[in-house]
N, C-alpha and C positions, 0 to 999 in steps of 0.2 A: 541406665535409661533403656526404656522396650518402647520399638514402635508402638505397640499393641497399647499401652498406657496412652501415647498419645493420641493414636484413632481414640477412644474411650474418652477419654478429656474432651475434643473435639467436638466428639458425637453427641455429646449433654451438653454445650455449646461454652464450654472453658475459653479462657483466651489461651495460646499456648506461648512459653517465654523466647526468645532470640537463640535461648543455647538450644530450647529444643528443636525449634525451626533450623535452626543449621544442621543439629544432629538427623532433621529425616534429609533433609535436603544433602548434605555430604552421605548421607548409609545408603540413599537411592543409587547418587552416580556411581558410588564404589562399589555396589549390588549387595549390601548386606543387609537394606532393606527391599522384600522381594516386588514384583508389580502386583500382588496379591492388596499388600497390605497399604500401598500407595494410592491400589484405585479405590480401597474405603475409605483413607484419608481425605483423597479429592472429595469425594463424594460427600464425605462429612462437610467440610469448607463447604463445597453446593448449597447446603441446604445451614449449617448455622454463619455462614460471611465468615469476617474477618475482620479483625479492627486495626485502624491507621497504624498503629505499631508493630503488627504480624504480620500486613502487609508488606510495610517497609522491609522489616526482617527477614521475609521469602525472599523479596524482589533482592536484597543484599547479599544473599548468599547465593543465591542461583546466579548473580551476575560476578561473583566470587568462586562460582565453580570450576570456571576455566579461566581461559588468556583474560587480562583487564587494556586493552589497546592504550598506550599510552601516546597520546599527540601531541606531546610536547615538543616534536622535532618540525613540525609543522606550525611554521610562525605567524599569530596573526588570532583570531578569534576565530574557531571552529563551530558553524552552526550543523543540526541534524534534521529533518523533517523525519513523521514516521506519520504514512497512511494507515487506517486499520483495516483496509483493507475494500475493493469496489470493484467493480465493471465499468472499463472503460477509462480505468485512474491510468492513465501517464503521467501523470503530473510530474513525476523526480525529472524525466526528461526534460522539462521544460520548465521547471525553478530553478533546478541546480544549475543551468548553462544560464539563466540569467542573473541569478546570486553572485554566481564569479564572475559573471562581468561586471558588477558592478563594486568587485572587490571585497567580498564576501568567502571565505573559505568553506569549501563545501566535500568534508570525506566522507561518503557516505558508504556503508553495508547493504547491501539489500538481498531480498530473499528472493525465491521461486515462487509460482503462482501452485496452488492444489484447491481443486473444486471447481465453482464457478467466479474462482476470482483469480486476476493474471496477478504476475510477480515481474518487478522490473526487471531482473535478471535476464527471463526470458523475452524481454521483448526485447534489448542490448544483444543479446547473445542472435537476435534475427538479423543482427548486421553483422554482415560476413568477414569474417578474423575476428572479432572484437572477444578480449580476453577478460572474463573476469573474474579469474583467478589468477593474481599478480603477488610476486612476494610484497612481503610490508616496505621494504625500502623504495621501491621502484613506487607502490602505491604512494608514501609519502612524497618521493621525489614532483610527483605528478601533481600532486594537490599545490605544493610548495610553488612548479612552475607554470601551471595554468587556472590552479585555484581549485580543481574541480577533480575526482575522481571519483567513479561509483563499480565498484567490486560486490563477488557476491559474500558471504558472511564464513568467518575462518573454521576450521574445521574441532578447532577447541574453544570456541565463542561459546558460554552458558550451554554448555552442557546438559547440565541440569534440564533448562528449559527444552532442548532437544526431548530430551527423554519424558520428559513429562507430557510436555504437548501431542505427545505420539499416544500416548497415555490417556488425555483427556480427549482426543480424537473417537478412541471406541470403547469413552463408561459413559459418553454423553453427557460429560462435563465439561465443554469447550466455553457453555453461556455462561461464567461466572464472571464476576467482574472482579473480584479481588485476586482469580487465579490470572485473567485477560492482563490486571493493572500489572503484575509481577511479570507476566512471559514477555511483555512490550517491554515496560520500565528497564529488565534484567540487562535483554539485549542493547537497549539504547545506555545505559551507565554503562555497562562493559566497553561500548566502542568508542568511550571516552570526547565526546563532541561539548562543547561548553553551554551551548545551548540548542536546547530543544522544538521543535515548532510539532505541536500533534494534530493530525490531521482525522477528528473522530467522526467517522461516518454515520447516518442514520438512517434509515428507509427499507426498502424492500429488497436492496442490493446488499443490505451492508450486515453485522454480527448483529449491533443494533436497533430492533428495529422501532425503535420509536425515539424523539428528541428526549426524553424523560430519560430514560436509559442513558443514552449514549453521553447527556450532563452527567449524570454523574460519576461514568468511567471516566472522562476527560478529566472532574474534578479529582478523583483519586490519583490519575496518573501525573498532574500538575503537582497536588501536593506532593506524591514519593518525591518526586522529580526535585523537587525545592529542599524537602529534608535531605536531600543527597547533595546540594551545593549546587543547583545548576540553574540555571536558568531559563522556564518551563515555560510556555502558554499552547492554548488548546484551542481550535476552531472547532465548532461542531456542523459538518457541513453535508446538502444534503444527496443522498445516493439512492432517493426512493426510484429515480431513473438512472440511466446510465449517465457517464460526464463520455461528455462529446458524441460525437457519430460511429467512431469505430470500434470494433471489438475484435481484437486478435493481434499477434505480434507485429508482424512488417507492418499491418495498416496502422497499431495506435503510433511507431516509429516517424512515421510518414504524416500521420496526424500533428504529432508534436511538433517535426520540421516546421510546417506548416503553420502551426500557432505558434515559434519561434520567428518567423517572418511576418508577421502579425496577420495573417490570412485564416486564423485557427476558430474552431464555433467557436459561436459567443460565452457559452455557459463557461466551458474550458478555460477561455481564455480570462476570464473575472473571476473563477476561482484559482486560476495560478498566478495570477497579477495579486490576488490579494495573499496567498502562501507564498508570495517571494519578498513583498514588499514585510509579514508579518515577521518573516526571518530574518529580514534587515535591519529591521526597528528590534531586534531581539541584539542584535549585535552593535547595537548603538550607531547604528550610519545615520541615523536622523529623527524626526520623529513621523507618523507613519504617511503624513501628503509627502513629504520628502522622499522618503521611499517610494510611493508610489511615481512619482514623478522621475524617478533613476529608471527603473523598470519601463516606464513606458520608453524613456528614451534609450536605451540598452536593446530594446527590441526595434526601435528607426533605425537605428544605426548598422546593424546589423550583428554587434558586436555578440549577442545573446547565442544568436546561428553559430558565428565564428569562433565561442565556446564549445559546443556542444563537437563540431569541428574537431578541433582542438583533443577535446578530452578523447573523442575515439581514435584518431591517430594515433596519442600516448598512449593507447591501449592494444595496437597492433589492430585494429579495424580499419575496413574499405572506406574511408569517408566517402569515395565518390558519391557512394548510395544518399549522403546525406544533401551532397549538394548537387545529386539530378536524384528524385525519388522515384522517375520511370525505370532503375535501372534495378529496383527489388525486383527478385524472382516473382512470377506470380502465378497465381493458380489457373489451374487447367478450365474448371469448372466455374461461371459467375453465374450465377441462377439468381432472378429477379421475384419477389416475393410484392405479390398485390392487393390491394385492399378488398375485399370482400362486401363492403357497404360503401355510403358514403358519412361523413359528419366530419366531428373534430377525433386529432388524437388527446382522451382523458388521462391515459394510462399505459406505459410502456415498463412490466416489472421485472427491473434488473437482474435478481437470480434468474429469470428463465433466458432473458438476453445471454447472461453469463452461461449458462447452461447450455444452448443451442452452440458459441464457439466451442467447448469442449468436444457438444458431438462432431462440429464439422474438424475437429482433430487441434482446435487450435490451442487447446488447453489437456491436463493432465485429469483423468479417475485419479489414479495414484501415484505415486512418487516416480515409479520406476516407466508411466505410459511417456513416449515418445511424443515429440511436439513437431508440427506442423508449422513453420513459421512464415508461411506465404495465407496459411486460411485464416477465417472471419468471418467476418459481416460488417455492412455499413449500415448504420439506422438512418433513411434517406428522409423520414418525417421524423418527426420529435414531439414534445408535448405540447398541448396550442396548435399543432398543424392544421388546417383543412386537407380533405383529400376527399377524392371521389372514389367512389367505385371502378376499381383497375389502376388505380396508380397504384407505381413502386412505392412500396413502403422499407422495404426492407435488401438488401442484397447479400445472395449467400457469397463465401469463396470456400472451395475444397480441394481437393487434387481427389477425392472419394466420393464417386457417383451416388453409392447406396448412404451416403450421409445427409444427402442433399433432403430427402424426404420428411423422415424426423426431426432436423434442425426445423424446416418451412412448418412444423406441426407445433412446434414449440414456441417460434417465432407470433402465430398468430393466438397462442395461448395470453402471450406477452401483452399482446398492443391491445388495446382499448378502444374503440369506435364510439363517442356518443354524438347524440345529436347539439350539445351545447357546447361552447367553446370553458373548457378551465379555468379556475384560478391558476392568476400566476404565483410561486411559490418561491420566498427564497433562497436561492444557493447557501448563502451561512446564517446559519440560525442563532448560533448562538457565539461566545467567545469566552473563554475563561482561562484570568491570569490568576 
């Protein structure tokens, strides 16, 4: 068997069969097929798809290429969320401490942020000690006695996908949805969770930009998700703005607390009420008023807070921080960002939000750029606001003067000024089991 046979197959839009999808996927990890020939391949996939069975087939060996996490030693029903990705998404912080309270198992992997989207890791990682690189026992022991643990992803977890996605980052093939269905699917079957809740974004924040789209990667990932034994569903929910006010680590941190005491925006707090209550109907606690009604009372109680608590202790983290939020470090520089006209805000679009925390340092260019985890911005209007002429609209935070400038240029690229107040638009558009 030759690569070169299967680029060529591909490229006149063949299906290709299981042994040979394993065969480029194991010759890439072992390097015996080169990145030459892999970013034709991609590239072929780009432009002729991929059908429900090639799909599966990637998604199966690339989650095959490295460790398969097995959770068996972890008693109880294991649920997963997987965001695809947003400005402004905390959301794991504040499902996952209310899922385990409400007796819901939650071991989750999570990633680093690259570009203008954050990664839960590093917002976890702005609470001072907090470790999230734990061996597997300790990680298991943790899930077992508080329910909840969230670590960042093992260093032989899909492989494969590592190497590809680094791959399809510079041939410009990141937009495809049957490479997108297989790099998510891969990582989420590998880390062995029995059921899955997806969290498919859409709008001007997100990879997706339109609901069209982003239906029908939910639906592909739903079904791999189902031929593989698990048990899949998919919100398609919207990110053409940012979710909530803050953007950058300590503040989304502080954000969550905060809609964990039920004091959190509204938009936030209705789209994690209904991703915790979806993840609990997923593991049979009820059917979904049930759920929702655990949830709202999990966060009265306090009990939601007293997870999140909880799981950073087990983790060698300062809880103090969690439970006084004046006690995060904070930045040197608060620069106030003001309206320019007066009207309604039309329009607030999330890549440039996500963009301007980057410049003020609170996000990565690259893998290897240093993170800022005191910087940000709070979005002090939102969509629907009035505002006049000189109100805050916006607040920077930096510890770097000369960032201050460019971010505020960005910022007002962002917002939208008109004279009519908006449609109001739904948070979840769609749902698909």
């Amino acid at each position: 068997m030759r690569m070169y046979d299967l680029i060529n197959k591909k490229k006149i839009g063949e299906e290709l069969s299981e042994e040979e999808i394993r065969f480029m996927i194991n010759g890439y990890v072992d390097g015996s097929v080169p990145d030459y020939q892999m970013s034709a391949m991609l590239m072929a996939i780009f432009f002729q798809g991929m059908s429900d069975k090639e799909i599966f087939a990637m998604t199966d060996a690339m989650a095959k290429s490295g460790d398969m996490v097995d959770l068996s030693a972890i008693e109880g029903i294991k649920v997963d969320k997987h965001s695809t990705g947003g400005v402004g998404d905390k959301t794991t912080l504040i499902i996952g401490p209310i899922v385990a309270a409400c007796g819901v198992k939650v071991a989750k992997m999570s990633g680093r942020g690259l570009g203008h989207t954050g990664g839960t890791i590093d917002k976890l990682e702005a609470i001072p000690g907090y470790k999230t690189d734990i061996p597997q026992d300790k990680f298991f022991e943790n899930v077992n006695k508080c329910g909840i643990s969230v670590v960042g992803q093992s260093g032989n977890l899909t492989p494969a996908d590592k190497k590809i996605y680094a791959l399809r980052d510079v041939t410009a093939t990141v937009d495809s949805i049957p490479l997108i269905t297989a790099s998510i699917m891969s990582k989420k079957l590998a880390a062995g969770s029995d059921c899955i809740l997806l969290d498919v974004k859409t709008g001007s924040g997100a990879f997706m930009k339109t609901v069209e789209e982003a239906e029908v990667l939910a639906k592909k990932m739903v079904d791999i998700g189902k031929i593989a034994g698990r048990k899949v569903q998919a919100l398609v929910t919207d990110m053409d703005i940012p979710l909530g006010h803050a953007i950058g680590n300590s503040l989304e941190v502080i954000e969550a607390v905060n809609t964990l005491k039920g004091q959190g925006p509204e938009d936030l707090t209705y789209i994690c009420k209904e991703l915790s209550a979806s993840m609990m109907y997923l593991a049979d606690i009820g059917d979904m008023d049930e759920c929702r009604a655990k949830v709202d009372e999990v966060i009265a109680s306090g009990a939601a807070l007293n997870k999140l608590v909880e799981m950073v202790e087990n983790q060698c983290g300062d809880s103090s921080v969690i439970k006084n939020t004046e006690l995060f470090e904070k930045a040197s520089i608060v620069h106030k960002v003001v309206a320019k006209k007066s009207g309604f805000i039309s329009h607030i679009d999330s890549e440039k939000c996500g963009i301007a925390s980057v410049v003020l340092e609170a996000g990565r260019e690259t893998k290897e750029s240093p993170i800022d985890y005191a910087s940000g911005l709070i979005l002090d209007k939102k969509l629907g606001d009035e505002v006049k002429e000189g109100d805050v609209i916006a607040t920077l935070y930096t510890n770097n003067q000369a960032k201050v400038e460019p971010a505020e240029n960005i910022i007002y690229e962002a917002y939208v000024i008109d004279d009519e107040k908006p449609e109001e638009r739904p948070l979840i558009l769609s749902q698909i089991m």
